[in-house]
C-alpha positions in Angstrom: 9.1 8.6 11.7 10.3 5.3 10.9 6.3 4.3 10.8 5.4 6.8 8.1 7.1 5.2 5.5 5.1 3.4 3.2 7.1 0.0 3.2 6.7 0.2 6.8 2.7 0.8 6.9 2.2 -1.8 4.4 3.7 -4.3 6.2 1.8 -3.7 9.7 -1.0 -3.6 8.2 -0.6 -6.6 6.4 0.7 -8.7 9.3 -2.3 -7.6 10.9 -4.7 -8.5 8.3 -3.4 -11.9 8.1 -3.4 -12.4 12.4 -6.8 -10.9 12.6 -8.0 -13.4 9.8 -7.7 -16.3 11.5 -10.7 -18.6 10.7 -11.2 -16.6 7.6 -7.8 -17.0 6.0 -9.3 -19.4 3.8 -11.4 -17.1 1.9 -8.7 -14.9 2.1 -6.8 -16.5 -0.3 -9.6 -17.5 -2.2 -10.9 -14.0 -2.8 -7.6 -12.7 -3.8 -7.2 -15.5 -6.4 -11.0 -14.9 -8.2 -10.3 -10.9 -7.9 -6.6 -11.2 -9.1 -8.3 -13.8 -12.3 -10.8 -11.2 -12.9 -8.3 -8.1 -13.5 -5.9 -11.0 -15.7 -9.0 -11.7 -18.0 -10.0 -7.7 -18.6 -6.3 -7.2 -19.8 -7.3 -8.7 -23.5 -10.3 -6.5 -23.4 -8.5 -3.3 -25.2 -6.7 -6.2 -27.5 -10.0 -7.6 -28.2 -11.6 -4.1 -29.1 -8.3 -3.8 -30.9 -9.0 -6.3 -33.3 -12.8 -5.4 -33.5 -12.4 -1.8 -34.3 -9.7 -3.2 -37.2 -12.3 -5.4 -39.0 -14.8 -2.6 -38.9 -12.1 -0.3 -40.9 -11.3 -2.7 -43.0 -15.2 -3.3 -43.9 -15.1 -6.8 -42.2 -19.0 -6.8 -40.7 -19.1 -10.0 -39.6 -15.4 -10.7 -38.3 -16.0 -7.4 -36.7 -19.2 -8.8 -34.6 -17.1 -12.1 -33.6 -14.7 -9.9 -31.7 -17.0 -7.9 -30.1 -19.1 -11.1 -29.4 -16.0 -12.6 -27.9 -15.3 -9.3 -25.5 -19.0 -9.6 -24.2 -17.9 -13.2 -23.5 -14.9 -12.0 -21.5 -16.2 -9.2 -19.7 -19.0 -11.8 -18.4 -16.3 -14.1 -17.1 -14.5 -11.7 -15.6 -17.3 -10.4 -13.5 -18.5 -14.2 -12.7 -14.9 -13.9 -10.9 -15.2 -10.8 -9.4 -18.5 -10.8 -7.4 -17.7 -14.1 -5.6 -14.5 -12.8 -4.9 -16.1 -9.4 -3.2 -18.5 -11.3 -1.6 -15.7 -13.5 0.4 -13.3 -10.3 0.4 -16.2 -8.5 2.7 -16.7 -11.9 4.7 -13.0 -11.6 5.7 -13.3 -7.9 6.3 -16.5 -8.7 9.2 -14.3 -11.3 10.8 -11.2 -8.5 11.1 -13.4 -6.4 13.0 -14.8 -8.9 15.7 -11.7 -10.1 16.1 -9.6 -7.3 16.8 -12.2 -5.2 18.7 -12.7 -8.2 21.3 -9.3 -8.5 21.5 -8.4 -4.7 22.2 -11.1 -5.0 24.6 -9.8 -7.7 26.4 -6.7 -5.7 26.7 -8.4 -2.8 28.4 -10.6 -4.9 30.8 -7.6 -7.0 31.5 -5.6 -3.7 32.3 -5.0 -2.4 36.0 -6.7 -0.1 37.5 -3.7 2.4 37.4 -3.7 1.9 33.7 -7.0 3.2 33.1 -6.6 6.3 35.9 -4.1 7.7 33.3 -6.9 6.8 30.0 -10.0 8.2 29.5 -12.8 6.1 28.6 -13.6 8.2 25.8 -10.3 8.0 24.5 -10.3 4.5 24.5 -13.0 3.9 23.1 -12.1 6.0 20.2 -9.2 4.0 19.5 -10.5 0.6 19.6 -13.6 1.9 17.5 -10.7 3.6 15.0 -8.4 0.7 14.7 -10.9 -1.9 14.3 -12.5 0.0 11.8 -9.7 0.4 10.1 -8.5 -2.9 9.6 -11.8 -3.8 8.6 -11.6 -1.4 5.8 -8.5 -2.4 4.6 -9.6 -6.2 4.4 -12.4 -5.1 2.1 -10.2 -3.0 -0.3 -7.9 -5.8 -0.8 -9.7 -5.8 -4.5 -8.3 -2.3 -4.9 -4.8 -3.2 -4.4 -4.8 -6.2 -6.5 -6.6 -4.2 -9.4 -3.7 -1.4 -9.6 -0.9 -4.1 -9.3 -2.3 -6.1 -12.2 -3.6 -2.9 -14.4 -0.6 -1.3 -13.9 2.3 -4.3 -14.5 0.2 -5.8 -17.6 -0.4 -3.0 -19.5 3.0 -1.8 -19.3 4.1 -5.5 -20.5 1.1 -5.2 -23.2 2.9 -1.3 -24.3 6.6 -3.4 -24.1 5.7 -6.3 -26.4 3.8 -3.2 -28.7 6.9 -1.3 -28.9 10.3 -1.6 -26.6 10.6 2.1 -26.7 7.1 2.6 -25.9 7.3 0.2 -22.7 10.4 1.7 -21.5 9.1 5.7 -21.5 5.9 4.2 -19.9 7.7 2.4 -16.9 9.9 5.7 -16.1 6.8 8.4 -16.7 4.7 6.2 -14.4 7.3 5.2 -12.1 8.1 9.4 -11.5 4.3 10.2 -10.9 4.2 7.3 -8.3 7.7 9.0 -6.6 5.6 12.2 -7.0 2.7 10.6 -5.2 4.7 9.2 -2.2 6.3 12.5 -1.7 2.6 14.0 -1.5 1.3 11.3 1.0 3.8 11.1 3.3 2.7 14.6 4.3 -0.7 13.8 4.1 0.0 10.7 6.8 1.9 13.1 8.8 -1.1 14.8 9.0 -3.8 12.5 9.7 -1.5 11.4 12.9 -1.8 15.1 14.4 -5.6 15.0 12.9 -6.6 11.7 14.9 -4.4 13.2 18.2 -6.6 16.4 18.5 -9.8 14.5 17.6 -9.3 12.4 20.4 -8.5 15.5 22.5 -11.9 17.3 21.8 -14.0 13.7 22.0 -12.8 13.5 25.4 -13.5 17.1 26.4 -16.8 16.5 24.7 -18.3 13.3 26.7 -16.5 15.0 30.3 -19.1 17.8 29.5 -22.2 16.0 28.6 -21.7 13.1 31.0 -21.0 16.0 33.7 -23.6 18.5 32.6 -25.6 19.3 35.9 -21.9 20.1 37.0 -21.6 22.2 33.8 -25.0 24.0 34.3 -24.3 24.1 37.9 -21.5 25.8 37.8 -22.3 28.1 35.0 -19.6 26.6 32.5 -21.7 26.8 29.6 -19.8 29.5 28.4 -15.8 28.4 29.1 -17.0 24.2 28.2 -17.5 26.0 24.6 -14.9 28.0 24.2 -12.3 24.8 25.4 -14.3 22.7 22.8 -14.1 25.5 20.2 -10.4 25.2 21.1 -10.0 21.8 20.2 -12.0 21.6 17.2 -9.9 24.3 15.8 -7.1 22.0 16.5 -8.8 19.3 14.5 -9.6 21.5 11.4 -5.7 22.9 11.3 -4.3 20.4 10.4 -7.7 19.0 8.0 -7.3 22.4 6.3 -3.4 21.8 5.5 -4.5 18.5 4.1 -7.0 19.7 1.5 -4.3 22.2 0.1 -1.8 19.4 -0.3 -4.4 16.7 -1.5 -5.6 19.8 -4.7 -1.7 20.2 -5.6 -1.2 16.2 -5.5 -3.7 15.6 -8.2 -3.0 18.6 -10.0 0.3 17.2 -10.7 -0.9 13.3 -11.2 -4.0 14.6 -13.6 -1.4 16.9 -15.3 1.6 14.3 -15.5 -0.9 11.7 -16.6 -2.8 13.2 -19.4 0.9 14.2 -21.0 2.2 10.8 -20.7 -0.7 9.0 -22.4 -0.7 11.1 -25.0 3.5 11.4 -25.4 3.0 7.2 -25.7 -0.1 7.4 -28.3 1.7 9.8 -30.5 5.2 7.8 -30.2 3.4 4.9 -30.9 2.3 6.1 -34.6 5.5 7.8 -35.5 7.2 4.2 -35.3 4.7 1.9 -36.6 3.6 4.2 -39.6 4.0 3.2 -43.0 4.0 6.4 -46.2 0.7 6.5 -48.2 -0.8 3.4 -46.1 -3.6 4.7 -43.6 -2.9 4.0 -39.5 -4.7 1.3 -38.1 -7.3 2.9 -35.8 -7.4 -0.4 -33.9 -3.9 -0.2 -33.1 -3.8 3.6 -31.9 -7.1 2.5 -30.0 -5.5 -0.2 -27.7 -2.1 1.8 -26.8 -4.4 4.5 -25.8 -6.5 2.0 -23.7 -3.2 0.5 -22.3 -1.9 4.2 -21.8 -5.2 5.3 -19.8 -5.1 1.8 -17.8 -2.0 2.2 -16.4 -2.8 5.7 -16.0 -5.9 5.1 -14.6 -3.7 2.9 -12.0 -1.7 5.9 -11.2 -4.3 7.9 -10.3 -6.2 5.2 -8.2 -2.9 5.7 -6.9 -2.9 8.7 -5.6 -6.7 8.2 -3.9 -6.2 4.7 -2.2 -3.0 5.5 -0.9 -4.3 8.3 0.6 -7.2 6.5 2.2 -4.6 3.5 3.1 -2.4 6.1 4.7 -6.0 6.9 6.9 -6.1 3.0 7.2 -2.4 2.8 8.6 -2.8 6.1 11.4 -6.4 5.0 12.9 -5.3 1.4 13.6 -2.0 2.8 14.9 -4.3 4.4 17.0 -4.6 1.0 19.6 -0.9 1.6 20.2 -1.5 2.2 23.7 -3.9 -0.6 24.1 -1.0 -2.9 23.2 1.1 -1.5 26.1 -1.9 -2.1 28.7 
């Protein structure tokens, strides 16, 4: 169980990433540094329209269209820094995939032949198609990762330096729904695992009876081949259906959680910073809503990508035996 925890997962799959990457680690780096620049620049963007949205309520015309000319100007940039940085991210993520699937085949075709009497060909080839593929995915979503850690820790420091108090019920609420969140998907890994198991089962089954079908026909197994595939699909969708219940109650709660907590933080926010008989800025209420609905924004990002990297983790677990050949 040890590899269901997240720490755990993150870690593989990292050490892999950076193993598989040789000969690309240099764009590695690179990529992560223009994507993590990109998601620092947008962070003044909600400060920016702050400020613009201000000059318009104070009757300001022209100071008003300097701000906005200035957050065109960084929204540009950003993106300058971002599509270079996708472009080398999905480089590195082609180079995973060669890498690691010729090296789990050279494991297989470097394996005796008592090894393979005990593996079926299908199978294997399922798991070195899963686990490249997997690893492959991950090293293109590395933009993912780095966009929640920087959306989520700069906004809360934007909420802190706007109000302490603010800052501090933001940090707990969103630190909760993420608790929340890894309760959910350690389920949801748990059952992926049994998911991937009985796919494997029935792809097996599968090729046996269409590589073998004038045996099938032969025979006159038509009949009992379907009713041991219909078998093993079932097994596949049992554990599929469990997983769709559990993924609607997830972001039930994080849409729920989410929506209250933004709100709870816009509302504090204008209790504290309100002055009797002078107007609230709407600039001000604008950006800790922004900030709010980053960070929240984060959270539920959340909740999908670590679902998906919880796929990502099980189907490259899936060359396990490979390893052992």
């Amino acid at each position: 169980m040890a590899a269901l925890e997240p720490g755990n997962a993150v870690r593989e799959l990292y050490r892999a990433l950076w193993k598989f990457a040789a000969g690309a680690r240099g764009q590695l780096i690179g990529a992560s540094a223009l994507l993590t620049g990109s998601q620092l620049i947008r962070l003044t963007m909600p400060w920016l329209a702050a400020q613009a949205i201000n000059a318009l309520q104070r009757g300001e015309i022209t100071g008003s269209g300097r701000w906005i000319a200035l957050l065109m100007a960084v929204y540009l940039v950003s993106w300058l820094l971002h599509g270079p940085g996708r472009v080398l991210e999905r480089n590195v993520g082609v180079r995973v995939r060669e890498t690691l699937a010729d090296t789990l085949y050279a494991r297989i075709a470097g394996a005796p032949l008592a090894w393979h009497a005990g593996h079926h060909s299908g199978e294997l080839q399922h798991r070195v198609h899963q686990a490249s593929r997997a690893l492959s995915d991950f090293a293109q979503n590395q933009f993912v990762y780095l966009q929640n850690a920087v959306n989520f820790v700069g906004p809360l420091f934007a909420l802190a330096l706007l109000s302490a108090t603010s800052g501090a019920v933001a940090l707990v609420g969103y630190v909760v729904i993420a608790l929340v969140i890894l309760r959910f998907d350690r389920a949801l890994m748990l059952l992926a695992r049994i998911e991937n198991d009985a796919d494997r089962r029935y792809v097996s089954a599968l090729l046996d009876f269409i590589g073998n079908a004038s045996t099938v026909i032969g025979l006159r197994l038509q009949q009992a081949s379907r009713v041991l595939l219909g078998r093993r699909m079932q097994a596949v969708s049992a554990p599929l259906k469990r997983t769709v219940v559990i993924n609607e109650g997830k972001w039930f709660a994080v849409d729920l959680m989410g929506l209250g907590l933004t709100w709870t933080l816009v509302v504090l926010y204008v209790l504290q910073t309100r002055t009797p008989g002078q107007a609230v800025m709407l600039g001000g209420v604008f950006m800790i809503y922004q900030y709010a609905q980053q960070t929240a924004s984060v959270v539920g990002s959340m909740a999908a990508n670590f679902q998906s990297f919880a796929r990502m983790h099980t189907d490259f677990q899936s060359a396990g035996p490979l390893w052992d050949a």
